[in-house]
Backbone as JSON Lines, residues from 0, in Angstrom:
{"i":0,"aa":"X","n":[44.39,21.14,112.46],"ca":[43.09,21.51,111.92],"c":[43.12,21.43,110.4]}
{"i":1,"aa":"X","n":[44.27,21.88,109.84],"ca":[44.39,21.69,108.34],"c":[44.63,20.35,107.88]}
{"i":2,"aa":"X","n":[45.23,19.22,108.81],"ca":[45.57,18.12,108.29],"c":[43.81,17.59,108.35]}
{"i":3,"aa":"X","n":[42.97,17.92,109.49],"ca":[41.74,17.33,109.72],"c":[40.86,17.72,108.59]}
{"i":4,"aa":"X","n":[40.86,18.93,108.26],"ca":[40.03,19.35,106.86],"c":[40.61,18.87,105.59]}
{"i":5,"aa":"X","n":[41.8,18.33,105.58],"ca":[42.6,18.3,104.32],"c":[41.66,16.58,104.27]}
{"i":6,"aa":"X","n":[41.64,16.14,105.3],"ca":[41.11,14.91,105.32],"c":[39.83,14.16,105.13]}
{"i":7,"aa":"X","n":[39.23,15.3,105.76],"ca":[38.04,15.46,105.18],"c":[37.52,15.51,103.43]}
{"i":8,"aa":"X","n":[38.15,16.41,103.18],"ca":[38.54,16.88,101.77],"c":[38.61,15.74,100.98]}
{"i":9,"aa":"X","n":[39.44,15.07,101.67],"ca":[39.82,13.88,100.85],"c":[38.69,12.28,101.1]}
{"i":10,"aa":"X","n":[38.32,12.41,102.34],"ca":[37.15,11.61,102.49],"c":[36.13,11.76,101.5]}
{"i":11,"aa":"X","n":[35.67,12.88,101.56],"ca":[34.55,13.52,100.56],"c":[34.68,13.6,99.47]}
{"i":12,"aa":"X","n":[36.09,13.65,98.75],"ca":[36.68,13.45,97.4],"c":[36.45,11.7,97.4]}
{"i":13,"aa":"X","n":[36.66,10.72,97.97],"ca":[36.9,9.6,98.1],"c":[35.48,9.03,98.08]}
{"i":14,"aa":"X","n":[34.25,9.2,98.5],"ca":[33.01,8.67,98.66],"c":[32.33,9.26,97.56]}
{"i":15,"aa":"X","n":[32.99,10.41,97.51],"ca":[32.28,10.98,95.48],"c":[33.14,9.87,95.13]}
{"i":16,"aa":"X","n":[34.35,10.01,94.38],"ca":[34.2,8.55,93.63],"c":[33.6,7.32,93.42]}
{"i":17,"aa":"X","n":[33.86,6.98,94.97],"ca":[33.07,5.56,94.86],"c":[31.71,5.61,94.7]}
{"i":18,"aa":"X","n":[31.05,6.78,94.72],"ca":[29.6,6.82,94.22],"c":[30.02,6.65,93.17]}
{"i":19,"aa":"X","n":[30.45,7.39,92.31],"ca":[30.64,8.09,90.97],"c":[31.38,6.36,89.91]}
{"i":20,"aa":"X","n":[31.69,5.67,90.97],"ca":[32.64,4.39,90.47],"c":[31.28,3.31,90.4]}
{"i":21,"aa":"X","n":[30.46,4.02,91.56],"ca":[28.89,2.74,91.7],"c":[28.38,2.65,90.34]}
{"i":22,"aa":"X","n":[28.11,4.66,90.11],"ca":[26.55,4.85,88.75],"c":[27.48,4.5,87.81]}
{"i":23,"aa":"X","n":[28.9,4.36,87.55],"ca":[29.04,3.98,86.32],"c":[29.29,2.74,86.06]}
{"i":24,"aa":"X","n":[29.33,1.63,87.1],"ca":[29.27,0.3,87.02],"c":[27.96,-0.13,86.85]}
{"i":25,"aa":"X","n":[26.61,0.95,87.87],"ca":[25.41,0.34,87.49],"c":[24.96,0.39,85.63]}
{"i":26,"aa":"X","n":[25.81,1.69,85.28],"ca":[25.57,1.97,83.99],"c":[26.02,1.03,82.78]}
{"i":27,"aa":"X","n":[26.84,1.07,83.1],"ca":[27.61,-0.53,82.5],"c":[26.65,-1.3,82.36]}
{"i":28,"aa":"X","n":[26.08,-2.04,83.78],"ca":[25.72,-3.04,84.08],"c":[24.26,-3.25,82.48]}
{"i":29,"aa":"X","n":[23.68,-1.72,83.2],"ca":[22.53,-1.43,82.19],"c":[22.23,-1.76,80.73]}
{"i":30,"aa":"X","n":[23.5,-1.06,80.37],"ca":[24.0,-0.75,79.41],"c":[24.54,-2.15,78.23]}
{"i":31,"aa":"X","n":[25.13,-3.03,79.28],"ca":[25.33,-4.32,78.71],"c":[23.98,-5.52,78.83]}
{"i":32,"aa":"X","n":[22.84,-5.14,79.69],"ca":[21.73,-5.85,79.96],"c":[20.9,-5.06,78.65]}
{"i":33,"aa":"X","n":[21.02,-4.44,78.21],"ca":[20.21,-3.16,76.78],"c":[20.89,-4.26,75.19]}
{"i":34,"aa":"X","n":[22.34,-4.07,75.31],"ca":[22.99,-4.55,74.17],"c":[22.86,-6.19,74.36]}
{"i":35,"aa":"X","n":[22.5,-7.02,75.07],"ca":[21.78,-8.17,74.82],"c":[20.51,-8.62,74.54]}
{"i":36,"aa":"X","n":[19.69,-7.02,74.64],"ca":[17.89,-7.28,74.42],"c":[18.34,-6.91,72.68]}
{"i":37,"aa":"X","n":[19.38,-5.9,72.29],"ca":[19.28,-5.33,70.46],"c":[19.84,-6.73,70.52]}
{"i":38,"aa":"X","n":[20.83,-7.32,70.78],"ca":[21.51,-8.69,69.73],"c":[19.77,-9.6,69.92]}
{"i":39,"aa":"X","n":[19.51,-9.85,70.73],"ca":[18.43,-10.74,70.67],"c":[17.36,-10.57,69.81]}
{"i":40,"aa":"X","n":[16.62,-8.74,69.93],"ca":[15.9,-8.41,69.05],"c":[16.38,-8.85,67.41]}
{"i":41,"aa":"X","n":[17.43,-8.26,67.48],"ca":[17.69,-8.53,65.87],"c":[17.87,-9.34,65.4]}
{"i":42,"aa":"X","n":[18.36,-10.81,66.15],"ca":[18.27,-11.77,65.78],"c":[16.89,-12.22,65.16]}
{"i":43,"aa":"X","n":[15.94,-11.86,66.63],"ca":[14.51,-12.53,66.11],"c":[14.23,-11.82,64.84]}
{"i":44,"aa":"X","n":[14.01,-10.55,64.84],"ca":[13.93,-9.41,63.49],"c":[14.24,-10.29,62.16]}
{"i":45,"aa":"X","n":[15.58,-10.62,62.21],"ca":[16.04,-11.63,60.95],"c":[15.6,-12.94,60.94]}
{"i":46,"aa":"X","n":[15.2,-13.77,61.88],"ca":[14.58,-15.03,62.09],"c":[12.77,-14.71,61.08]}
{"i":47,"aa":"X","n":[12.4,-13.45,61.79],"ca":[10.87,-12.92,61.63],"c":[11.07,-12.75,59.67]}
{"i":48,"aa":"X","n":[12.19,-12.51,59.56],"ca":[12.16,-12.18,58.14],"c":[12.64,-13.09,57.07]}
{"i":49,"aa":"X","n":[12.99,-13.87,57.77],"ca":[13.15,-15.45,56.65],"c":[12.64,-16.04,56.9]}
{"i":50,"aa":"X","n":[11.94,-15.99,57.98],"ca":[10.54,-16.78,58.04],"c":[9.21,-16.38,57.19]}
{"i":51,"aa":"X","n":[8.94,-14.94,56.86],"ca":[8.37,-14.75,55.98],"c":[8.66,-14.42,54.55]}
{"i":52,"aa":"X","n":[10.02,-14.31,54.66],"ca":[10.74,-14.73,52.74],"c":[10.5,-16.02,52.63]}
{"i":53,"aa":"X","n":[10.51,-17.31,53.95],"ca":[10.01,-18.39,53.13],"c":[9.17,-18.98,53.03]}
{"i":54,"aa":"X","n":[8.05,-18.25,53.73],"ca":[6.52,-18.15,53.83],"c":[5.74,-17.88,52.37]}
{"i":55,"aa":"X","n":[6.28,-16.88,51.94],"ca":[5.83,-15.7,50.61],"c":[6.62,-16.58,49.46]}
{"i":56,"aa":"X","n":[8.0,-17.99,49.98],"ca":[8.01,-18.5,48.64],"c":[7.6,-19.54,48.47]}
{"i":57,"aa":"X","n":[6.62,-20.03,49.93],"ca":[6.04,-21.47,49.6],"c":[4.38,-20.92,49.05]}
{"i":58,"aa":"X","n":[3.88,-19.9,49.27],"ca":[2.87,-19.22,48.82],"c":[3.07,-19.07,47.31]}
{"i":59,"aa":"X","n":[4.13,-18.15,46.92],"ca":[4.39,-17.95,45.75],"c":[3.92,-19.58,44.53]}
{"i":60,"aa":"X","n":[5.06,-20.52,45.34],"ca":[5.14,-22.1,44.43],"c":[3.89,-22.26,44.43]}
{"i":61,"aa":"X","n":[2.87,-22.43,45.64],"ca":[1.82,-22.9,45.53],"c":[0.36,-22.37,44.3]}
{"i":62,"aa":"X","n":[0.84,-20.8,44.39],"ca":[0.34,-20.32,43.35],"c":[0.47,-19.99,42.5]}
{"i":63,"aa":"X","n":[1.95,-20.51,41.31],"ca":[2.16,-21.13,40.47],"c":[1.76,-22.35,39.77]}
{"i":64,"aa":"X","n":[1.85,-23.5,41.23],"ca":[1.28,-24.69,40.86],"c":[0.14,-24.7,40.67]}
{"i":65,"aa":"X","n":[-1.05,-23.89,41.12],"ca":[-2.47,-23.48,40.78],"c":[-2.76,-22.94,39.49]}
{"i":66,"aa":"X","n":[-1.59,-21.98,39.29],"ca":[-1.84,-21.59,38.1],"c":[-1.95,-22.76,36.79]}
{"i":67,"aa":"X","n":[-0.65,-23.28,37.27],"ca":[-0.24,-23.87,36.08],"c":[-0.96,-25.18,36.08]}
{"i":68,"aa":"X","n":[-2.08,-25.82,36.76],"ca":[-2.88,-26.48,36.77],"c":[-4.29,-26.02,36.23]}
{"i":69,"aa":"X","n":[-4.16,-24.93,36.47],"ca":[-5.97,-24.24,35.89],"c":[-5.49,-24.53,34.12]}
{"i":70,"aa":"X","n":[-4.28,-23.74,33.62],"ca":[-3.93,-24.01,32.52],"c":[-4.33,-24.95,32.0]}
{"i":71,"aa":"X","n":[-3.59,-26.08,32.69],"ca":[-3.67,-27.46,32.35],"c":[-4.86,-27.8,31.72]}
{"i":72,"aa":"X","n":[-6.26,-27.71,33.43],"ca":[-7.0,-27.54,32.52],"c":[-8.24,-27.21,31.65]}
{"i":73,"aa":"X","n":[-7.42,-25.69,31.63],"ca":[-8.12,-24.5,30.7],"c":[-8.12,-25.89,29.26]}
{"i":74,"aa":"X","n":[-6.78,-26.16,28.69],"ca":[-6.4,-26.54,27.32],"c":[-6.7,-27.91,27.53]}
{"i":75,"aa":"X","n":[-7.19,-29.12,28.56],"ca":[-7.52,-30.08,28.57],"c":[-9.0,-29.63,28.04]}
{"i":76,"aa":"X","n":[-9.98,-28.85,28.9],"ca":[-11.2,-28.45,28.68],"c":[-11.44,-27.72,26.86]}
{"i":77,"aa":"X","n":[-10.62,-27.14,26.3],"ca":[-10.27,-26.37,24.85],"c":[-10.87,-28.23,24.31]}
{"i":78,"aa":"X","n":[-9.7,-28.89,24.24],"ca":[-9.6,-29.69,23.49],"c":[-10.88,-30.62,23.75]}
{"i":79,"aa":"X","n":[-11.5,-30.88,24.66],"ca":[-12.73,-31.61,24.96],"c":[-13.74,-31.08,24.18]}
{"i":80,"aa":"X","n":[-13.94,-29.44,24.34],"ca":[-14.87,-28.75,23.56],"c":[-14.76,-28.76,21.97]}
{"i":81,"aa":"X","n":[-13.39,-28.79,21.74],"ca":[-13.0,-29.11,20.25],"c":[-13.63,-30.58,19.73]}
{"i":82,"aa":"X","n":[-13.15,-31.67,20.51],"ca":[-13.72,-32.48,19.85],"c":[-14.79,-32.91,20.02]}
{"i":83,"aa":"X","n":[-15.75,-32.27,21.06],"ca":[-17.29,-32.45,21.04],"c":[-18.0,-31.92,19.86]}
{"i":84,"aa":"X","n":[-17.25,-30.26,19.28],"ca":[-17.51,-29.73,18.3],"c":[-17.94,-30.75,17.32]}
{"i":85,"aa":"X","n":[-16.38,-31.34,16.86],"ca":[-16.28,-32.38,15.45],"c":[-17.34,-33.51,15.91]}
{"i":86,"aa":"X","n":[-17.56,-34.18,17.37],"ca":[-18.86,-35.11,17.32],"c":[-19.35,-34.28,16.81]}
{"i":87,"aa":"X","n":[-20.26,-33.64,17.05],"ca":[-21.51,-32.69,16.99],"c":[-21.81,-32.35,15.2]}
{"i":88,"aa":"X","n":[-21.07,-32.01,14.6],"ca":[-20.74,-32.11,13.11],"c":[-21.14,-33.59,12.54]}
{"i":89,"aa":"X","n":[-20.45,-34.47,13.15],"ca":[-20.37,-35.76,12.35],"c":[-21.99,-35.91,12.88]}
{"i":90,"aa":"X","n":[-22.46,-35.81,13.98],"ca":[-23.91,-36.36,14.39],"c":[-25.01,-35.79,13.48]}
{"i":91,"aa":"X","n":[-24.51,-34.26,13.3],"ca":[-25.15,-33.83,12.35],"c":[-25.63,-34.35,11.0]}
{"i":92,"aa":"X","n":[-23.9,-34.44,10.29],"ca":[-23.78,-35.12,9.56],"c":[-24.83,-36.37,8.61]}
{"i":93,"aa":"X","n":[-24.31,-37.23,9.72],"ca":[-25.05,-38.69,10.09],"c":[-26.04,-38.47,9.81]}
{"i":94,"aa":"X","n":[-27.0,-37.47,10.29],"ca":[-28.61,-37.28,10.56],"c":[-29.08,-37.03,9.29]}
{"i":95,"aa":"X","n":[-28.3,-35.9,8.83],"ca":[-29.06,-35.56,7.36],"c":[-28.7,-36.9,6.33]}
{"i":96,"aa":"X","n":[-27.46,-37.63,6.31],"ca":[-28.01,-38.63,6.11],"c":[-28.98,-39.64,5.98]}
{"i":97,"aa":"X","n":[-29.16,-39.77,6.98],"ca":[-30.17,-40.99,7.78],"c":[-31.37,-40.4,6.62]}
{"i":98,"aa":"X","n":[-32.06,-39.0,7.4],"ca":[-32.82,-38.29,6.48],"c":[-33.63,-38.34,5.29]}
{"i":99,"aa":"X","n":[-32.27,-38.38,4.47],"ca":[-31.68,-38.45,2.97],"c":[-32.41,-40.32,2.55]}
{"i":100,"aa":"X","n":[-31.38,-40.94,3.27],"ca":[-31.5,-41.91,3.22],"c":[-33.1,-42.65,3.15]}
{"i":101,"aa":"X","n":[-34.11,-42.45,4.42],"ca":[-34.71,-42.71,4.63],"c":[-36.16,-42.21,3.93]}
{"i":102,"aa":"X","n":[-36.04,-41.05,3.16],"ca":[-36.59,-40.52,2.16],"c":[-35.97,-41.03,0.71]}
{"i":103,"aa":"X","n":[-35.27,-41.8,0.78],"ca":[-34.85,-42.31,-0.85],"c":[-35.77,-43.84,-0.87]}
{"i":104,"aa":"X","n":[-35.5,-44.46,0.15],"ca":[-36.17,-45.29,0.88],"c":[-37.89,-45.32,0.83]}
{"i":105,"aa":"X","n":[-38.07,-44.11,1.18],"ca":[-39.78,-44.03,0.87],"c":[-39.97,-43.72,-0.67]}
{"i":106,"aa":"X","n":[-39.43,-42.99,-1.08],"ca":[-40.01,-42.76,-2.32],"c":[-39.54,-44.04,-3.23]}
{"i":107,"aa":"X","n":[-38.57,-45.23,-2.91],"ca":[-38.26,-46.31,-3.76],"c":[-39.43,-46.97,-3.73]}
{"i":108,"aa":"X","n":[-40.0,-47.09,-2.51],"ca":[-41.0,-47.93,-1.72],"c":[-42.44,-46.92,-2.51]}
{"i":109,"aa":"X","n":[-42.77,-46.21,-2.88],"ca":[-43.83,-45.22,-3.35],"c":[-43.5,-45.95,-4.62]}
{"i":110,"aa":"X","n":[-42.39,-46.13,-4.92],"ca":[-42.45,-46.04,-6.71],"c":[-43.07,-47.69,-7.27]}
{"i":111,"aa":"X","n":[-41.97,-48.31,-5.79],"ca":[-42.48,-49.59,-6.22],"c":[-43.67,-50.5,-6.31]}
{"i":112,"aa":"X","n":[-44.7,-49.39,-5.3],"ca":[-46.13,-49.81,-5.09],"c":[-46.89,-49.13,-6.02]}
C-alpha cells in the first residue's frame, strides 16, 4: 500500500512536471515569438527614422535652393531697377534738352523773322 501511494506520489509529482515542463516551453515559445516582433519593430522604428532624417534633408536642400534662388533674384531684380533708375534720369535728361533745344530753335527762328 505504501509502495502504491509512494507511486502515486510520484506519478503526480511526474505529470506536475511535465505540465510545468509544457507552460514553460509554451512560454519560451511566446516569449521568443515577442523578441522577434521588438527586433522587427525596431528595425522598422530605425528604417521609419532615416527615412525621415532623409526626407527633412531633401526638404531642407530644396529649401535652400529656393532660397538661394529668390536671392538670386531679389539682386537680379535690385540691379534691373537700378538701371531703369539711370534710364529714367538720362530720358529725363534728354527731354529737358530736347526742350531747351527746341526753344533756342524758336526763338533763333523769332529773331530771324
Amino acid at each position: 500500500a505504501e509502495r502504491d501511494a509512494a507511486n502515486g506520489r510520484m506519478n503526480e509529482a511526474l505529470s506536475s512536471y511535465e505540465s510545468t515542463e509544457q507552460m514553460l516551453s509554451s512560454l519560451k515559445s511566446r516569449a521568443d515569438e515577442k523578441e522577434k516582433i521588438i527586433a522587427r519593430l525596431m528595425v522598422e522604428k530605425n528604417d521609419a527614422i532615416e527615412s525621415l532624417g532623409a526626407e527633412r534633408d531633401a526638404a531642407n536642400g530644396r529649401m535652400n535652393e529656393a532660397l538661394s534662388s529668390y536671392e538670386s533674384t531679389e539682386q537680379m531684380l535690385s540691379s534691373l531697377k537700378s538701371r531703369a533708375d539711370e534710364k529714367e534720369k538720362i530720358i529725363a535728361r534728354l527731354m529737358v534738352e530736347k526742350n531747351d533745344a527746341i526753344e533756342s530753335l524758336g526763338a533763333e527762328r523769332d529773331a530771324a523773322n
